[in-house]
PyMOL Python script that loads the backbone (N, CA, C, O; Angstrom):
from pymol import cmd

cmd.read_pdbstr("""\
ATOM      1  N   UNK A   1     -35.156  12.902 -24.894  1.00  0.00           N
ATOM      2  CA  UNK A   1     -34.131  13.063 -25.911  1.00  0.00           C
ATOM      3  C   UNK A   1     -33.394  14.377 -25.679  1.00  0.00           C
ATOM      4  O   UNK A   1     -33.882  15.305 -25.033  1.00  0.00           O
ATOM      5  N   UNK A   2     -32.339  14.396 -26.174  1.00  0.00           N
ATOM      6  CA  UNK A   2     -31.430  15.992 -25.872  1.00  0.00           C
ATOM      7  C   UNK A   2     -30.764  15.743 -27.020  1.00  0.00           C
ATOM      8  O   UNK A   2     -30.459  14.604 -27.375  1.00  0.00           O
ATOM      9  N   UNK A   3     -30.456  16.960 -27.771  1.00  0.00           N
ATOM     10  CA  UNK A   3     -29.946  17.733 -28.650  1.00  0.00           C
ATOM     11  C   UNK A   3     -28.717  18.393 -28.655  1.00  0.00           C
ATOM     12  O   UNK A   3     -28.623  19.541 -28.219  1.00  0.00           O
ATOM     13  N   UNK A   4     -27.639  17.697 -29.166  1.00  0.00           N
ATOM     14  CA  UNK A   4     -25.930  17.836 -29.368  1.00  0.00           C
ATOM     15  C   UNK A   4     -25.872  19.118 -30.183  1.00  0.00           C
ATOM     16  O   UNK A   4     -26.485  18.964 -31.239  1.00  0.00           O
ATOM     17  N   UNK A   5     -25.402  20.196 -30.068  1.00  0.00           N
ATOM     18  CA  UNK A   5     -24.756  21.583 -31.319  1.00  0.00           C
ATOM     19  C   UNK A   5     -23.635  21.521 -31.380  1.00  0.00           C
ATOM     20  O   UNK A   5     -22.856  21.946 -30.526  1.00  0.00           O
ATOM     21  N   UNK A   6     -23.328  20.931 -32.494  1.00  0.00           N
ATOM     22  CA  UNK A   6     -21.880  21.231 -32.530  1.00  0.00           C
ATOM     23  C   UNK A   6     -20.965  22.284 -33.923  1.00  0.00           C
ATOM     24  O   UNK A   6     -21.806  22.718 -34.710  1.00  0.00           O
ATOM     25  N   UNK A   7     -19.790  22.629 -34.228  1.00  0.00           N
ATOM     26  CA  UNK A   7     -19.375  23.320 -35.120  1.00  0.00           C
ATOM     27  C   UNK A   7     -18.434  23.027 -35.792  1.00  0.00           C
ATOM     28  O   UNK A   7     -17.326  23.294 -35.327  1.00  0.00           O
ATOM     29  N   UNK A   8     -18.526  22.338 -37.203  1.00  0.00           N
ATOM     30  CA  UNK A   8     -17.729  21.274 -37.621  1.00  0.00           C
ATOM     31  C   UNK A   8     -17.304  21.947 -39.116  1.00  0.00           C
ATOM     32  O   UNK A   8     -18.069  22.802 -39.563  1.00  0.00           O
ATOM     33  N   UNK A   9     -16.202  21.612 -39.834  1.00  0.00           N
ATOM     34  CA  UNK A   9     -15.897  22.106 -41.094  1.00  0.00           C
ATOM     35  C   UNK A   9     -16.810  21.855 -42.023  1.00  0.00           C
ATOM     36  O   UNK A   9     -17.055  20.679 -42.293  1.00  0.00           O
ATOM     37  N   UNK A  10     -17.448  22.844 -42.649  1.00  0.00           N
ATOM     38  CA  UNK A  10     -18.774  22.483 -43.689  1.00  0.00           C
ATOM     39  C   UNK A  10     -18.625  21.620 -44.998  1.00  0.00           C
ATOM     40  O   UNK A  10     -19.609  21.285 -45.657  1.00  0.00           O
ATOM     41  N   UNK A  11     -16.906  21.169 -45.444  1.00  0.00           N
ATOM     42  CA  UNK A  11     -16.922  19.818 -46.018  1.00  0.00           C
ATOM     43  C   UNK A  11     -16.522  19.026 -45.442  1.00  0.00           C
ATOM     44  O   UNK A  11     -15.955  18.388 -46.329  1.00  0.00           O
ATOM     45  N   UNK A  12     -16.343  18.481 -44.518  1.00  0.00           N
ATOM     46  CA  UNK A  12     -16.353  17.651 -43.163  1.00  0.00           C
ATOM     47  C   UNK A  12     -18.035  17.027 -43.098  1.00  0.00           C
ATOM     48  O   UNK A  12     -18.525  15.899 -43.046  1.00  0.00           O
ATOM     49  N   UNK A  13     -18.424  18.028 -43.123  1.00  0.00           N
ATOM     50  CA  UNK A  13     -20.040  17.458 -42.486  1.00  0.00           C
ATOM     51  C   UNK A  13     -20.746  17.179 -43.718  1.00  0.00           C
ATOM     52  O   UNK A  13     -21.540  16.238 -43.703  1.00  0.00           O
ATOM     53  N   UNK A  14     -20.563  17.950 -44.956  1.00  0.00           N
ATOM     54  CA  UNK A  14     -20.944  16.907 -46.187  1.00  0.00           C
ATOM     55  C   UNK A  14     -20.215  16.148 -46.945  1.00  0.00           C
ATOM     56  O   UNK A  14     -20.691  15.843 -48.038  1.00  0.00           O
ATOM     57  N   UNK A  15     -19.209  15.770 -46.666  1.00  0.00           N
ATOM     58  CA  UNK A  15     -18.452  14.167 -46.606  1.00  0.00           C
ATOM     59  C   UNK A  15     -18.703  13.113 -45.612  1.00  0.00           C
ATOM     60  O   UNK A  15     -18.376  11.944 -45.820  1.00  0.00           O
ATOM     61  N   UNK A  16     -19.309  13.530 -44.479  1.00  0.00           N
ATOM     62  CA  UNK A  16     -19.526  12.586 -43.512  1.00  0.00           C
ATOM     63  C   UNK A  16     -21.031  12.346 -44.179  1.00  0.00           C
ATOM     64  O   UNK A  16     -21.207  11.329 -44.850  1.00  0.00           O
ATOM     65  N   UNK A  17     -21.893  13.102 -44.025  1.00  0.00           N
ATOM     66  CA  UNK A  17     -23.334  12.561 -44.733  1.00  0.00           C
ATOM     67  C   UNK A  17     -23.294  11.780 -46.209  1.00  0.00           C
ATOM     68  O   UNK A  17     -24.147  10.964 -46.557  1.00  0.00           O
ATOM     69  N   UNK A  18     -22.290  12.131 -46.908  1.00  0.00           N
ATOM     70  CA  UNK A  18     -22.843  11.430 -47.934  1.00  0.00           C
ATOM     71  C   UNK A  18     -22.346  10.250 -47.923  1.00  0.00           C
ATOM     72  O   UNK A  18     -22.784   9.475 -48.773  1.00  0.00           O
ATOM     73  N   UNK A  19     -21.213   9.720 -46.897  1.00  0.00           N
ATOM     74  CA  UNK A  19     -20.815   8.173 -46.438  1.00  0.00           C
ATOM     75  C   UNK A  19     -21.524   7.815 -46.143  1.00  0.00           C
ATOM     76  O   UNK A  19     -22.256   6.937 -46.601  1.00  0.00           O
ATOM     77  N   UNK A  20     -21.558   8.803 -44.623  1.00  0.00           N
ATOM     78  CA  UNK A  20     -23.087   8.043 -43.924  1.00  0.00           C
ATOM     79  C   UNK A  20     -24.730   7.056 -45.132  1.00  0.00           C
ATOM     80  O   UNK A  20     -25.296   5.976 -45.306  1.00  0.00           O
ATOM     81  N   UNK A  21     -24.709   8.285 -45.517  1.00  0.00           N
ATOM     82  CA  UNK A  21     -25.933   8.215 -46.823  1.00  0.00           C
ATOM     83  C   UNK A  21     -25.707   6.697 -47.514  1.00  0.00           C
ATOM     84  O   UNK A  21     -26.654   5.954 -47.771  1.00  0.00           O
ATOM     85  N   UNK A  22     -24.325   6.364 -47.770  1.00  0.00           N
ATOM     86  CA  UNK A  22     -24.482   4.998 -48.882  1.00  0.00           C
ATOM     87  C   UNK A  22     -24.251   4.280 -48.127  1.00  0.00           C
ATOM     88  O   UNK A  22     -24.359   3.118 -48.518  1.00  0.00           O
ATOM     89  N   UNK A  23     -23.798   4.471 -46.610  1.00  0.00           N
ATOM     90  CA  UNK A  23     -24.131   2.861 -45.570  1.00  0.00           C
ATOM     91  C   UNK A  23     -25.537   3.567 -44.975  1.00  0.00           C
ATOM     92  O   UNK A  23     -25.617   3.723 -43.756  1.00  0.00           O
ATOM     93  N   UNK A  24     -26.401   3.899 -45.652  1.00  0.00           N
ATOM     94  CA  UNK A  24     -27.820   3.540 -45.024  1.00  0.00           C
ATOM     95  C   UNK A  24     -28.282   4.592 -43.558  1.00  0.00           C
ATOM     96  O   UNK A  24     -29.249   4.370 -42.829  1.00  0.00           O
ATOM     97  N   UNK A  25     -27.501   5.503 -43.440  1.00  0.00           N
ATOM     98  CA  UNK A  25     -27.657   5.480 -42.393  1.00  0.00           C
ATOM     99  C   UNK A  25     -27.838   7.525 -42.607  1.00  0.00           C
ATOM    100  O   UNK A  25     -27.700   8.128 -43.671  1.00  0.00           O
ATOM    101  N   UNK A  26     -28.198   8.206 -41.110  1.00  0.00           N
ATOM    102  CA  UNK A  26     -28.297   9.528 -41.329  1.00  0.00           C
ATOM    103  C   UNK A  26     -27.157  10.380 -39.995  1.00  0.00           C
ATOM    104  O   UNK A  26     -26.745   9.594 -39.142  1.00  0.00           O
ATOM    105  N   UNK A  27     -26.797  11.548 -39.875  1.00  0.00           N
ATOM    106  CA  UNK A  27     -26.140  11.888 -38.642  1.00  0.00           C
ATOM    107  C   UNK A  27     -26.470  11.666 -37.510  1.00  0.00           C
ATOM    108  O   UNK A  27     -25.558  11.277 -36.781  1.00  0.00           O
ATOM    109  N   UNK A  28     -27.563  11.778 -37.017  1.00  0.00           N
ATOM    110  CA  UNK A  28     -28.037  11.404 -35.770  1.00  0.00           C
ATOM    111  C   UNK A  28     -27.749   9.810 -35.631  1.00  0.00           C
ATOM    112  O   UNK A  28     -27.135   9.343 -34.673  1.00  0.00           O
ATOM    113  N   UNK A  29     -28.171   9.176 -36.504  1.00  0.00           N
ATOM    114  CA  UNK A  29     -27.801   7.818 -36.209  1.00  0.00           C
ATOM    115  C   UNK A  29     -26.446   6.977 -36.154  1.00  0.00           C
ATOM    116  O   UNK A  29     -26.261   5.904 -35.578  1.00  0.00           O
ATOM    117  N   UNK A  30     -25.415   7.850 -37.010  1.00  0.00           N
ATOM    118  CA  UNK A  30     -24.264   7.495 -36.769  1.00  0.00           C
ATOM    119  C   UNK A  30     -23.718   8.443 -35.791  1.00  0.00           C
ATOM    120  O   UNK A  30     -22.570   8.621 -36.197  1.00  0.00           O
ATOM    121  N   UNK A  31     -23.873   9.120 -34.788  1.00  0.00           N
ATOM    122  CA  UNK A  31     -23.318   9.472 -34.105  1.00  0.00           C
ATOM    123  C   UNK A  31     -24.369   8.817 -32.870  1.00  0.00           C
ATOM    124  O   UNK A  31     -23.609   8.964 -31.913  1.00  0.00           O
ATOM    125  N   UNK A  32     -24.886   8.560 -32.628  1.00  0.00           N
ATOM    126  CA  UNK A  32     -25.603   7.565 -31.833  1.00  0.00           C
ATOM    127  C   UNK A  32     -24.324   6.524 -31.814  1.00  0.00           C
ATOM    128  O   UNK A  32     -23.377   6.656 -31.039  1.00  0.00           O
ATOM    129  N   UNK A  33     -24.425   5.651 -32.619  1.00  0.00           N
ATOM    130  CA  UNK A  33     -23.722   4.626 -32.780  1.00  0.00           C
ATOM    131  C   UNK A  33     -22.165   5.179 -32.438  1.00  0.00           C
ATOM    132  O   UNK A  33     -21.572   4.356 -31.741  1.00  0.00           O
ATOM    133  N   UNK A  34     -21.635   5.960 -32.647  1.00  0.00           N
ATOM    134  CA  UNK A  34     -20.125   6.438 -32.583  1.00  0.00           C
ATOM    135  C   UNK A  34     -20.048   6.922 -30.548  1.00  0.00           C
ATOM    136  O   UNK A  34     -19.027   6.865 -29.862  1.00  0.00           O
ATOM    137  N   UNK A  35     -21.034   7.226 -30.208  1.00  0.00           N
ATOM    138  CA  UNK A  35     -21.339   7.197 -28.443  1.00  0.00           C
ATOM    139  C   UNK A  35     -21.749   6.383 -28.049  1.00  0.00           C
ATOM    140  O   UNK A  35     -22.229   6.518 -26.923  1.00  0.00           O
ATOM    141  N   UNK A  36     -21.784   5.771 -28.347  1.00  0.00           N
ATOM    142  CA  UNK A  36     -22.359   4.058 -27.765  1.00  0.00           C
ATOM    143  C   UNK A  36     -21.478   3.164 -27.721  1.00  0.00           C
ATOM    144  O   UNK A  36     -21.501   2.306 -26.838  1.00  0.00           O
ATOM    145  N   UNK A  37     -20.207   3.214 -29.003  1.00  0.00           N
ATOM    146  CA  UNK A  37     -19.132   2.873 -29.554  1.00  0.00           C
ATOM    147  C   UNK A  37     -18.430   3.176 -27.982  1.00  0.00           C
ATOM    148  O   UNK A  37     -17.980   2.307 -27.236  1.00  0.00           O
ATOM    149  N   UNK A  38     -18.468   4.367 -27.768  1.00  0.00           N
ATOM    150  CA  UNK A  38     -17.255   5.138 -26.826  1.00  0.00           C
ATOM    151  C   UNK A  38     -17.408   4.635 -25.346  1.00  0.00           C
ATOM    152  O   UNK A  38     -16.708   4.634 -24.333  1.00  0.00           O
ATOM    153  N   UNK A  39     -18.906   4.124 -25.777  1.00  0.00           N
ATOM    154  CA  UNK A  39     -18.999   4.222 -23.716  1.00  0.00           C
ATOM    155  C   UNK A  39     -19.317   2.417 -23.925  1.00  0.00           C
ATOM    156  O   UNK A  39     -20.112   2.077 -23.050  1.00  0.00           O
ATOM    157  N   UNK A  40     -19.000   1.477 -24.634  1.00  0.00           N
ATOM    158  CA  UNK A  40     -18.857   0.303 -24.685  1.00  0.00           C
ATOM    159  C   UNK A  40     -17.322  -0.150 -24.650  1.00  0.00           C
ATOM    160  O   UNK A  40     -16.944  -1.158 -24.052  1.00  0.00           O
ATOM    161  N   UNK A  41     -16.438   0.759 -25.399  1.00  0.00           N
ATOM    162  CA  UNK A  41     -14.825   0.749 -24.927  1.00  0.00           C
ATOM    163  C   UNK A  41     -14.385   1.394 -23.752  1.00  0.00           C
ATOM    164  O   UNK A  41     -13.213   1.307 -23.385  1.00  0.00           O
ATOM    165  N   UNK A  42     -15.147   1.963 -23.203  1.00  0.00           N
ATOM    166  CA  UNK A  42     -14.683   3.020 -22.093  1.00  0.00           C
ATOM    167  C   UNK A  42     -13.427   3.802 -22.667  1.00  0.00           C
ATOM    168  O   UNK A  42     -12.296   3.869 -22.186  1.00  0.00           O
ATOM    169  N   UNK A  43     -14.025   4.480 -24.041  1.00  0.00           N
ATOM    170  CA  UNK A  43     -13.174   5.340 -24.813  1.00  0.00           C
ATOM    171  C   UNK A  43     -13.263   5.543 -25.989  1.00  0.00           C
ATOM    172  O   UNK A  43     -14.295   5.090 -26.484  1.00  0.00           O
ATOM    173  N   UNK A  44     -12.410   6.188 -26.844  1.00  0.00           N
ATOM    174  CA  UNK A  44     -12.418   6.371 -28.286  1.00  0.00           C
ATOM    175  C   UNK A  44     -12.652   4.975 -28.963  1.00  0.00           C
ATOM    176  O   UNK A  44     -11.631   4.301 -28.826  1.00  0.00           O
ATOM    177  N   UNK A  45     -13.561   4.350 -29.594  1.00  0.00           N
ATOM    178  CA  UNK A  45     -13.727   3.342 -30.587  1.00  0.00           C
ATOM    179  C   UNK A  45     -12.477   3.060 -31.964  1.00  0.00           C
ATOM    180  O   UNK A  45     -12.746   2.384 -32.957  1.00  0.00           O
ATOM    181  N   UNK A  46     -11.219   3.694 -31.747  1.00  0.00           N
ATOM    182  CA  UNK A  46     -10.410   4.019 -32.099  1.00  0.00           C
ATOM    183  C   UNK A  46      -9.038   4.423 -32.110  1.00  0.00           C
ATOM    184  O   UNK A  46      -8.928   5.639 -32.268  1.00  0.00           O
ATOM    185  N   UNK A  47      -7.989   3.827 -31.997  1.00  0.00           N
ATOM    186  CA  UNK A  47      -6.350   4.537 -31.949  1.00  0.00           C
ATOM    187  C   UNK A  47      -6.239   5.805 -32.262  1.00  0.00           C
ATOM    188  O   UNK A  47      -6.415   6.171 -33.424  1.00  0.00           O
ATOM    189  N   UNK A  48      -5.829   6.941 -30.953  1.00  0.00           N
ATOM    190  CA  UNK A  48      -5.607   8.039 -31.729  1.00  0.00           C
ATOM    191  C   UNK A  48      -3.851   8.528 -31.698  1.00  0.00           C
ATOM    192  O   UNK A  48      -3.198   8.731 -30.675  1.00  0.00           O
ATOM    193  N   UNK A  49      -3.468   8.611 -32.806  1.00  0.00           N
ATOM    194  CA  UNK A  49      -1.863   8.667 -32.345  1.00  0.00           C
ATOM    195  C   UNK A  49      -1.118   9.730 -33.347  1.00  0.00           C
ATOM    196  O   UNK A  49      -1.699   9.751 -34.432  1.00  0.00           O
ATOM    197  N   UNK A  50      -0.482  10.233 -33.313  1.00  0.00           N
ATOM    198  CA  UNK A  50       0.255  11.130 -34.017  1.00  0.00           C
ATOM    199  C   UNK A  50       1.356  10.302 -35.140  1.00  0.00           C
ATOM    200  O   UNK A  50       1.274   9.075 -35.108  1.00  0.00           O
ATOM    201  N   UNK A  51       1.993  10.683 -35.755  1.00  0.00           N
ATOM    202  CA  UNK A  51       2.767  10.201 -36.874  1.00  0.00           C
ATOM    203  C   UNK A  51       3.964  10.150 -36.111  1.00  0.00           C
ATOM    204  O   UNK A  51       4.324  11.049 -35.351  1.00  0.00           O
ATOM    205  N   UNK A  52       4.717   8.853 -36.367  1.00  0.00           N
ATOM    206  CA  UNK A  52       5.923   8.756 -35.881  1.00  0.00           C
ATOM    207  C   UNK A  52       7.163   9.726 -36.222  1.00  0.00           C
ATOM    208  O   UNK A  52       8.161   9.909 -35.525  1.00  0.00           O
ATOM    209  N   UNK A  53       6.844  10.314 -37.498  1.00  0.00           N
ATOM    210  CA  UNK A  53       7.654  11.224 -38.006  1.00  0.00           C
ATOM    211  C   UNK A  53       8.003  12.389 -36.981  1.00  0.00           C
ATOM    212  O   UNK A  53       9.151  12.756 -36.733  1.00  0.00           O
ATOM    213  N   UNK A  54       6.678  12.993 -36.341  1.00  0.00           N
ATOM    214  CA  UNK A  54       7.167  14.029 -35.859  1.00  0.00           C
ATOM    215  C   UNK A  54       7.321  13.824 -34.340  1.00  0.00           C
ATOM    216  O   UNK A  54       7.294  14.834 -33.637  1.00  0.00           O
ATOM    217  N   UNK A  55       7.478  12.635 -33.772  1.00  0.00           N
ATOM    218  CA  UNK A  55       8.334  12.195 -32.702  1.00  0.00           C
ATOM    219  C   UNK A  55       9.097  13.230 -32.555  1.00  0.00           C
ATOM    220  O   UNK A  55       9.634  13.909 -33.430  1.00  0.00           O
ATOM    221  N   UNK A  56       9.150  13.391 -30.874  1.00  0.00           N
ATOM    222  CA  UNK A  56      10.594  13.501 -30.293  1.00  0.00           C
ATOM    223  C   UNK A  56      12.068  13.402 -31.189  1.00  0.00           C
ATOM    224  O   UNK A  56      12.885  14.158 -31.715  1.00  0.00           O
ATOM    225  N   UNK A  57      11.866  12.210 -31.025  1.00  0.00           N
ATOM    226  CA  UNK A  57      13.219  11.215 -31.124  1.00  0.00           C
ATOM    227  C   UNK A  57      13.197  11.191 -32.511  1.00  0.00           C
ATOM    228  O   UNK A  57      14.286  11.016 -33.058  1.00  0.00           O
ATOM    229  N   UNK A  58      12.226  11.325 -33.199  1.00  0.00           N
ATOM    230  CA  UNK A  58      12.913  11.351 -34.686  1.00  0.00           C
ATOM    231  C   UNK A  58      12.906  12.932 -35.293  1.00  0.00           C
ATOM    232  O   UNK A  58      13.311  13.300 -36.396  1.00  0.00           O
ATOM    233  N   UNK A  59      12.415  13.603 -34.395  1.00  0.00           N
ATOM    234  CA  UNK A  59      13.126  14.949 -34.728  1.00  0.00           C
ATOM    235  C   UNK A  59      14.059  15.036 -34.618  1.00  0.00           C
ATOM    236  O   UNK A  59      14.652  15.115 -35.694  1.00  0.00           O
ATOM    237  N   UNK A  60      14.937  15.095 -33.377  1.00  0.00           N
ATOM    238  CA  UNK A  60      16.249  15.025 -32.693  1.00  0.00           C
ATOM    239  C   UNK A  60      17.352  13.910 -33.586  1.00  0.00           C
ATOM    240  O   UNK A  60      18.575  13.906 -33.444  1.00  0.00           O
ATOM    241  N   UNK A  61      16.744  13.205 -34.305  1.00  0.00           N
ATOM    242  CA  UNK A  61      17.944  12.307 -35.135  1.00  0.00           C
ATOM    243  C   UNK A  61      17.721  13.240 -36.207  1.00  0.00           C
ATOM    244  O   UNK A  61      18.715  13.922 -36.456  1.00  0.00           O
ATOM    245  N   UNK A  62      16.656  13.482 -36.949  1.00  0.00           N
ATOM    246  CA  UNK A  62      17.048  14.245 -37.953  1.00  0.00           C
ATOM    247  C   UNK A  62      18.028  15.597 -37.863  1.00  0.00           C
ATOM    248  O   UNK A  62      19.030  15.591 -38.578  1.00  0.00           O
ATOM    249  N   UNK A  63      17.750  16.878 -36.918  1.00  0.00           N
ATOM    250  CA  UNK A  63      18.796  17.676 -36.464  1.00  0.00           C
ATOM    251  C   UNK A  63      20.053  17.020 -36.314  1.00  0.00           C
ATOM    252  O   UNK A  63      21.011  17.335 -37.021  1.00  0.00           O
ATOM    253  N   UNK A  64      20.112  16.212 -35.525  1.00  0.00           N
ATOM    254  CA  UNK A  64      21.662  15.676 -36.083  1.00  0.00           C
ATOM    255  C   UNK A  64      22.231  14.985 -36.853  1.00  0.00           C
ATOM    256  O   UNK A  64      23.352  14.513 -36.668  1.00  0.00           O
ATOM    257  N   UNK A  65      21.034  14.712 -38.539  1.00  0.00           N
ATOM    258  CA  UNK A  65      21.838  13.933 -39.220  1.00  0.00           C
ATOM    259  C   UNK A  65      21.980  15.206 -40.055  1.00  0.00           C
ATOM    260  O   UNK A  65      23.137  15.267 -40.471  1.00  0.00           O
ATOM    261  N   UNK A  66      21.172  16.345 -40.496  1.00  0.00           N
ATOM    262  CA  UNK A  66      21.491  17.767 -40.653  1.00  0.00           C
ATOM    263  C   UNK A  66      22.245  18.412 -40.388  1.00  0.00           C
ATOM    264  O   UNK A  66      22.418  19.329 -41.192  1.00  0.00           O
ATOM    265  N   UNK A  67      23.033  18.393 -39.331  1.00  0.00           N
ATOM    266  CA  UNK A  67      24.194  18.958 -38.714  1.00  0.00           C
ATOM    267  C   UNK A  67      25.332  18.259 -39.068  1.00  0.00           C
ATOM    268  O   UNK A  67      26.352  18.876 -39.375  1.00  0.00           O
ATOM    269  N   UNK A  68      25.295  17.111 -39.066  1.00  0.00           N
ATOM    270  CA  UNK A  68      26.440  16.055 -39.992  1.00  0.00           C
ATOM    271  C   UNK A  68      26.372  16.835 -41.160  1.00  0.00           C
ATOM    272  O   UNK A  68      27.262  17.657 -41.377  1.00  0.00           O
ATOM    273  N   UNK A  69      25.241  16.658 -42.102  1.00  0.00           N
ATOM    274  CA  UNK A  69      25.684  17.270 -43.313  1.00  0.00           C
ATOM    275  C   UNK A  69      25.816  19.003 -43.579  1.00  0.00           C
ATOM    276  O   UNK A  69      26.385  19.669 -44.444  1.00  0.00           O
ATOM    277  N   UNK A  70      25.358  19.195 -42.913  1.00  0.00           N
ATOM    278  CA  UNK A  70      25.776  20.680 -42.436  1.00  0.00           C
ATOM    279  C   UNK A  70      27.666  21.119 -42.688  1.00  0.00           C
ATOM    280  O   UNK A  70      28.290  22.002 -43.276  1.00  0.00           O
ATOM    281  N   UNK A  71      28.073  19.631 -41.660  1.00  0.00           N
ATOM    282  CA  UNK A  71      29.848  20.059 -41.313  1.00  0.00           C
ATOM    283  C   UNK A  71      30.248  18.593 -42.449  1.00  0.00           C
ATOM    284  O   UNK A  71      31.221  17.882 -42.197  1.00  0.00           O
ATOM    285  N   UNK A  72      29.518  18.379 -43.425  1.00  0.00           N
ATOM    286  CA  UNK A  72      30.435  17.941 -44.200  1.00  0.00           C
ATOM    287  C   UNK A  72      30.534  16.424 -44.259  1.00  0.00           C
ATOM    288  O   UNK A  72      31.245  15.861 -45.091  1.00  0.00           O
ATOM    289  N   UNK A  73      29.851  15.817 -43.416  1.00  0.00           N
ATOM    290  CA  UNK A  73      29.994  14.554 -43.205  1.00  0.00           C
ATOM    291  C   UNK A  73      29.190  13.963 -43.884  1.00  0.00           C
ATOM    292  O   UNK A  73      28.521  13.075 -43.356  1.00  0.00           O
ATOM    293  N   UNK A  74      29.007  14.306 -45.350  1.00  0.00           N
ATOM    294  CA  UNK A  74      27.465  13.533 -46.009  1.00  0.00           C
ATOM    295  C   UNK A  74      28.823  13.100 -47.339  1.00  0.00           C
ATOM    296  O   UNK A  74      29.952  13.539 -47.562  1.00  0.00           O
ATOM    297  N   UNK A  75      28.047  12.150 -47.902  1.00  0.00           N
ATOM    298  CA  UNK A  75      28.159  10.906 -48.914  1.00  0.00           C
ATOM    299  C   UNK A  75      27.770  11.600 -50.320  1.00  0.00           C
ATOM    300  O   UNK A  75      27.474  12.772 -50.084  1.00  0.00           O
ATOM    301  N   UNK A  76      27.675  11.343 -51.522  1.00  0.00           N
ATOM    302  CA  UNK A  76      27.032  11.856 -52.314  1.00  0.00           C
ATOM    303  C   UNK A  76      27.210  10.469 -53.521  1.00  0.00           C
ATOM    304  O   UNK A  76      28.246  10.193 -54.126  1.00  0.00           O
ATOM    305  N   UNK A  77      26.133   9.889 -53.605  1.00  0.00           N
ATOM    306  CA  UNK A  77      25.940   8.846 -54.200  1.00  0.00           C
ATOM    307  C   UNK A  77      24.874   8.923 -55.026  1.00  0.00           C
ATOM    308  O   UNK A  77      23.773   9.463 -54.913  1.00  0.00           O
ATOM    309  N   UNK A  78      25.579   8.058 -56.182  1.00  0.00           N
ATOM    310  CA  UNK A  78      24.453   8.219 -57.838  1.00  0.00           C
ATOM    311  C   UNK A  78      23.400   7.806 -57.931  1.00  0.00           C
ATOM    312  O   UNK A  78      23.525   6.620 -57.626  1.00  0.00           O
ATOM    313  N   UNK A  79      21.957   8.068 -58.255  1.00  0.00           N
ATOM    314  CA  UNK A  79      20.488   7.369 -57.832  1.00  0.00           C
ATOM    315  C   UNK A  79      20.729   6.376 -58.525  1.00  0.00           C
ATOM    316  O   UNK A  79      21.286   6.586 -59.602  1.00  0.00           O
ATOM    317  N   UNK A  80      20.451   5.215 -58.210  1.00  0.00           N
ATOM    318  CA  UNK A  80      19.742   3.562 -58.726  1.00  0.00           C
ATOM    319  C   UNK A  80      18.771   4.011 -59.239  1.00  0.00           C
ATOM    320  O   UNK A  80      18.185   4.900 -58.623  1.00  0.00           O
ATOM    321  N   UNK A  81      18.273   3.593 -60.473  1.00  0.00           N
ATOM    322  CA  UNK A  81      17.207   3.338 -60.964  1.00  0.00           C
ATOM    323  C   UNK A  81      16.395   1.844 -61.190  1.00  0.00           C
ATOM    324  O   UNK A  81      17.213   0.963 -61.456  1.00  0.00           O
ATOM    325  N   UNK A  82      15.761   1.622 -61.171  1.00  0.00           N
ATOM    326  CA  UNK A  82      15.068  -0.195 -60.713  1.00  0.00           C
ATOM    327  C   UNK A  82      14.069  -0.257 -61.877  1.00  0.00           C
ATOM    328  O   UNK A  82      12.926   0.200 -61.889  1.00  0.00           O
ATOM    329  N   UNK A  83      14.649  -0.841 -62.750  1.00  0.00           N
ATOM    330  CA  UNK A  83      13.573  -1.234 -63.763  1.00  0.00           C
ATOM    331  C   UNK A  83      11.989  -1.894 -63.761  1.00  0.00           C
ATOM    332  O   UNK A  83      11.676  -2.990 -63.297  1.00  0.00           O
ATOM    333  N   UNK A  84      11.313  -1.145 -64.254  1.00  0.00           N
ATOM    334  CA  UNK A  84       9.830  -2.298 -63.919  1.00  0.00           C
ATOM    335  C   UNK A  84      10.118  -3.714 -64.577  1.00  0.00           C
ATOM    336  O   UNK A  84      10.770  -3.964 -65.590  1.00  0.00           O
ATOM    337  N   UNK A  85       9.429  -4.592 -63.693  1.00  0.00           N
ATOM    338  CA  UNK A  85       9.110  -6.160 -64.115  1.00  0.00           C
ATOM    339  C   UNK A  85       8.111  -6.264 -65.345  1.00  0.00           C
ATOM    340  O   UNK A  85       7.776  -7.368 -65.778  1.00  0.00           O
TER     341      UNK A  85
END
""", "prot")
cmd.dss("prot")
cmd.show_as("cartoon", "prot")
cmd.util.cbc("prot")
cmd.orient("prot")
């Protein structure tokens, strides 16, 4: 057996135990399972991706829809309000 140290945010690691805790289970054993996970995908058991927001490309449209309204080229229209059903 060998022994992982790692250095993790201290409510990080008691939010992860007390999940862990009501599916039954303890850290060692879900991280067992979360490496076993990794080397059965030949990878993260998981999508890891950033928010489309802070894209490239949707930075760069926002600067220039900012710069439109910057020089004037903006609309100014009355809020809708939408009644509840």
């Amino acid at each position: 057996m060998a022994n992982i140290n790692i250095r993790i945010d201290d409510n990080l690691k008691k939010d992860a135990e007390n999940l862990f805790n009501d599916l039954g289970l303890n850290m060692t054993t879900a991280t067992t399972m979360f490496l076993k996970q990794c080397l059965y995908c030949h990878g993260l058991p998981f999508e890891v991706r950033m928010d489309p927001f802070y894209s490239a490309t949707n930075q760069a449209h926002l600067r220039r829809a900012i710069a439109d309204l910057d020089a004037g080229n903006g609309k100014a229209h009355e809020l809708i309000e939408v009644e509840d059903e």
